[in-house]
C-alpha positions as CSV (number, residue, x, y, z in Angstrom):
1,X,20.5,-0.2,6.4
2,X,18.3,-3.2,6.1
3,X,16.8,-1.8,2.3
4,X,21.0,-2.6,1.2
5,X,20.9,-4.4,-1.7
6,X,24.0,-6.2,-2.3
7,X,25.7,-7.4,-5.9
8,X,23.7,-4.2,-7.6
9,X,26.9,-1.7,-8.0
10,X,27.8,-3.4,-11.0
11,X,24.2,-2.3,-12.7
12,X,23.4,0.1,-15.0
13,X,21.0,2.0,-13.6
14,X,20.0,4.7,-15.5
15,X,17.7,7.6,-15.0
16,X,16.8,10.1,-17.7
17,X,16.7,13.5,-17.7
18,X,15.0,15.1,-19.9
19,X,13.7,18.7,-18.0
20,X,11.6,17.6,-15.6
21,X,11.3,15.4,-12.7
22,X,12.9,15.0,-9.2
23,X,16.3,13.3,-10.2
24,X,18.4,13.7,-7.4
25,X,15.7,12.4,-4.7
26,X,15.7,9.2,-6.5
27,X,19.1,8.9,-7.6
28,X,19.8,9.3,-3.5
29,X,17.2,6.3,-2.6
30,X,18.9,3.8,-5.3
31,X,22.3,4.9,-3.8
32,X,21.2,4.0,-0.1
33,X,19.9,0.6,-1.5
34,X,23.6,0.0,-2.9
35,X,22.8,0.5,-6.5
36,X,25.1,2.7,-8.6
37,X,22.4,5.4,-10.9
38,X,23.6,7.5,-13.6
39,X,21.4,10.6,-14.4
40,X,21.7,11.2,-18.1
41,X,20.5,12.5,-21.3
42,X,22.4,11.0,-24.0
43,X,20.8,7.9,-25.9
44,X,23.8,5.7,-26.1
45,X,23.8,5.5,-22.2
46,X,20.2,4.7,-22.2
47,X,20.7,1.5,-24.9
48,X,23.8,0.5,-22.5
49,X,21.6,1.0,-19.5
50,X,20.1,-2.6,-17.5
51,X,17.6,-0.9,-16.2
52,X,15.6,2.7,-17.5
53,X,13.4,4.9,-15.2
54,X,11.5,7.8,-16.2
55,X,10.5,9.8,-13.6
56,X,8.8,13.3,-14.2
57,X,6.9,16.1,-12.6
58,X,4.8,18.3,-14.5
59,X,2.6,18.8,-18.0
60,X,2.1,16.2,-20.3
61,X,3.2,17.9,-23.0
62,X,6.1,19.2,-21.7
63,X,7.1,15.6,-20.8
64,X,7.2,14.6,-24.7
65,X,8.5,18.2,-25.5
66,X,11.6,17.4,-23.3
67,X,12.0,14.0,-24.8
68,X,12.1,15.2,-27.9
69,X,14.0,18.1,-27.8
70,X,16.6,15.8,-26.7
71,X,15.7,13.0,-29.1
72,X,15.4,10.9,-26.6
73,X,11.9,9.1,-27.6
74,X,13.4,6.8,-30.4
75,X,15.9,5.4,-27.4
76,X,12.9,5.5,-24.7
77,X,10.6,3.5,-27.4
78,X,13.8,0.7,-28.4
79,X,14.9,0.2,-24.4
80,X,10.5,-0.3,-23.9
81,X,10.8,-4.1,-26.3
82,X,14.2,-4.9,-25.4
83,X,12.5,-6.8,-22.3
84,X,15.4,-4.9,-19.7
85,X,13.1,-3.9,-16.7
86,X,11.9,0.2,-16.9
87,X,10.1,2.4,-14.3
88,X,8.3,5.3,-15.1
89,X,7.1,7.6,-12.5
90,X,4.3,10.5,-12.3
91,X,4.7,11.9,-15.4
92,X,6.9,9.7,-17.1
93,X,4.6,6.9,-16.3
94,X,2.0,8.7,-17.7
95,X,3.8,9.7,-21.1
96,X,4.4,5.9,-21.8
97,X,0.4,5.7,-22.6
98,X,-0.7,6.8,-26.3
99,X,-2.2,10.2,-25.2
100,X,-2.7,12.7,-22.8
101,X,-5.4,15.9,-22.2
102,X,-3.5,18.1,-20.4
103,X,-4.1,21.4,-21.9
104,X,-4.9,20.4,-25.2
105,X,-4.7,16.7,-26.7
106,X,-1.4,15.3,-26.9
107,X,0.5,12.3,-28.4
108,X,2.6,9.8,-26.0
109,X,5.0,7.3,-26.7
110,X,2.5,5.0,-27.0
111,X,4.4,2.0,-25.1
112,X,0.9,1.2,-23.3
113,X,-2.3,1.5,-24.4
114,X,-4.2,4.3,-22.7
115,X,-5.1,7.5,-22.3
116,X,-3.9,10.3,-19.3
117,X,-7.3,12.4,-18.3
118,X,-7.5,14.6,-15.3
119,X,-10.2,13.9,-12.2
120,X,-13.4,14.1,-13.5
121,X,-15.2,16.8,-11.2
122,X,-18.3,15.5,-11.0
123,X,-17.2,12.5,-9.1
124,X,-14.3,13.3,-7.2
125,X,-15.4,14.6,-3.8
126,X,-12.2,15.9,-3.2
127,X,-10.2,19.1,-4.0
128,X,-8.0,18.7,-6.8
129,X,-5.4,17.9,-6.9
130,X,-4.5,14.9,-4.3
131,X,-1.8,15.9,-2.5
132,X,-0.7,13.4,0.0
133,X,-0.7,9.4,1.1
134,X,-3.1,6.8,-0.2
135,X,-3.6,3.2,-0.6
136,X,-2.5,1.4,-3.4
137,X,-5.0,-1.9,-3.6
138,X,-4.4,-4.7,-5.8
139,X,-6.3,-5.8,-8.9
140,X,-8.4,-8.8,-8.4
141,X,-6.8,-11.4,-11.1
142,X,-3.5,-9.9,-10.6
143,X,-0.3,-11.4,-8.8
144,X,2.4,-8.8,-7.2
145,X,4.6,-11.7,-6.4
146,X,8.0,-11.7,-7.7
147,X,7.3,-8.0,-9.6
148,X,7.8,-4.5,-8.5
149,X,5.3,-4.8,-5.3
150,X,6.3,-7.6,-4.3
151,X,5.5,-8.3,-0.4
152,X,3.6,-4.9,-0.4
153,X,0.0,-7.1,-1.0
154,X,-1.0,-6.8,2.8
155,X,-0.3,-2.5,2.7
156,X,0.8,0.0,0.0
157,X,0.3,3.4,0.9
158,X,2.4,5.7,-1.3
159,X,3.0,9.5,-2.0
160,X,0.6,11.1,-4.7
161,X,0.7,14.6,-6.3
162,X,-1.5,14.7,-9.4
163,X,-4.6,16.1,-10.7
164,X,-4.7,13.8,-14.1
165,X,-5.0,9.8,-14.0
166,X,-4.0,7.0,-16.5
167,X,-7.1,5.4,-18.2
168,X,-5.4,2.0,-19.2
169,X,-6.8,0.8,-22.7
170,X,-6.5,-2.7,-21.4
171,X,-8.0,-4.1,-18.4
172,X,-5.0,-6.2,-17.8
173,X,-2.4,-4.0,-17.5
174,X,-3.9,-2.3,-14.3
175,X,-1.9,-3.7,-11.7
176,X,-3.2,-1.1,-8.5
177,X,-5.7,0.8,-8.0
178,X,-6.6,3.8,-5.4
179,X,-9.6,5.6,-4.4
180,X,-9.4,9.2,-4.0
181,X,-13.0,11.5,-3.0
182,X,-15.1,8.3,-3.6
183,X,-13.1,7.5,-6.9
184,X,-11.2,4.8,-7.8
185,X,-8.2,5.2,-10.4
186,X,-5.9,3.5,-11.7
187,X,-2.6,4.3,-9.9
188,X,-0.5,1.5,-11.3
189,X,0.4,0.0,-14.8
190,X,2.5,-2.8,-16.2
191,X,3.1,-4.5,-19.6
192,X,5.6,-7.2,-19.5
193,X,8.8,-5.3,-18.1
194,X,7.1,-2.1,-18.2
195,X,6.2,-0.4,-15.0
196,X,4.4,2.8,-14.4
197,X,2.9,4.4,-11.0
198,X,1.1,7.7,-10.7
199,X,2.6,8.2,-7.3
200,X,6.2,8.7,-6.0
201,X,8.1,5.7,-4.9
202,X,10.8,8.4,-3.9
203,X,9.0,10.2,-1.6
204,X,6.8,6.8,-0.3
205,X,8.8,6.0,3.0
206,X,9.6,2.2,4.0
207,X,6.7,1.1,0.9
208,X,8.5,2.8,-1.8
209,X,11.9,2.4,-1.0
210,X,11.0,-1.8,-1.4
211,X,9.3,-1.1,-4.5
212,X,12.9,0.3,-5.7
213,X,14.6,-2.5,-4.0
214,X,12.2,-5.2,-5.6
215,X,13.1,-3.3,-9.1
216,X,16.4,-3.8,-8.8
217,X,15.9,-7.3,-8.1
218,X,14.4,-8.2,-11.1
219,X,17.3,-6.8,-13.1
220,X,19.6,-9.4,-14.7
């Protein structure tokens, strides 16, 4: 039990659900860090909540569908500049960008500037998509200390399953990047106490379970 966070059972975790996504894997990994999660779909919890992650597996547009069938964007949107530290993962990372062209062209919530495209063929040298583990390298001009990665600068090497990629509309808020078949991605995002990562801290071993122990750190 050396991950065991103490002083976090009195945090609001929350995580949302909204249709898709692996809730109960990552509601188990903040429960063996010592943090208390509530899995929820109801907007009052979510403006209550210290802490928000989005995690989601799946389409783009069903991601936003599932939001907003529950009307849950509005409360996703307000938690996004209240400044509270939020986490989306896979798919609900990449739903926080402004679009997405997964089966069509789609609106996001439009919390990040960017774009969600999939692999381009042509330079991947890979089958599609990646399944498995893969480095996670960090941006040059970018500090990990005291944020999400924290201690991680030396080796990430996380969980991917994904055939589409954010394309960040702003150079700064790429905050890791991974090469898959010859390509390098962008497999990590951030703006201000935003966080979004294209692979699964979940699933990630020892790397991701820090990565959820250094979120909860930097709740207050």
């Amino acid at each position: 039990m050396g991950h065991l966070v103490i002083g976090y059972m009195s945090k609001r975790i929350v995580i949302i659900d909204y249709g898709v996504g692996n809730l109960q894997s990552l509601k188990k990994a903040f429960n063996f860090l010592g943090a208390e999660s509530v899995v929820t779909e109801d907007a009052a919890a979510i403006a209550a909540a210290d802490a928000l992650v989005l995690p989601g597996v799946g389409a783009f547009a069903a991601g936003i569908r599932g939001l907003q069938m529950r009307g849950l964007t509005g409360a996703v949107k307000a938690f996004a500049k209240s400044g509270k530290p939020m986490l989306g993962i896979c798919l609900g990372a990449q739903i926080l960008l402004e679009r997405g062209y997964e089966f069509g062209e789609h609106k996001g919530l439009g919390i990040i500037p960017g774009m969600v495209v999939r692999f381009p063929k042509s330079a991947v040298k890979e089958k599609v998509p990646e399944v498995g583990w893969n480095r996670v390298e960090k941006p040059k001009g970018i500090s990990w200390n005291g944020t999400i990665f924290n201690s991680l600068e030396k080796e990430l090497i996380a969980y991917f399953v994904h055939s589409y990629i954010f394309e960040s509309g702003k150079p700064e808020n790429i905050f890791g990047n991974t090469t898959y078949g010859g390509y390098t991605f962008c497999s990590a995002i951030r703006s201000g106490n935003i966080y979004g990562t294209q692979f699964h801290p979940e699933k990630s071993g020892s790397a991701g379970l820090t990565i959820l122990k250094n979120f909860l750190k930097i709740v207050k």
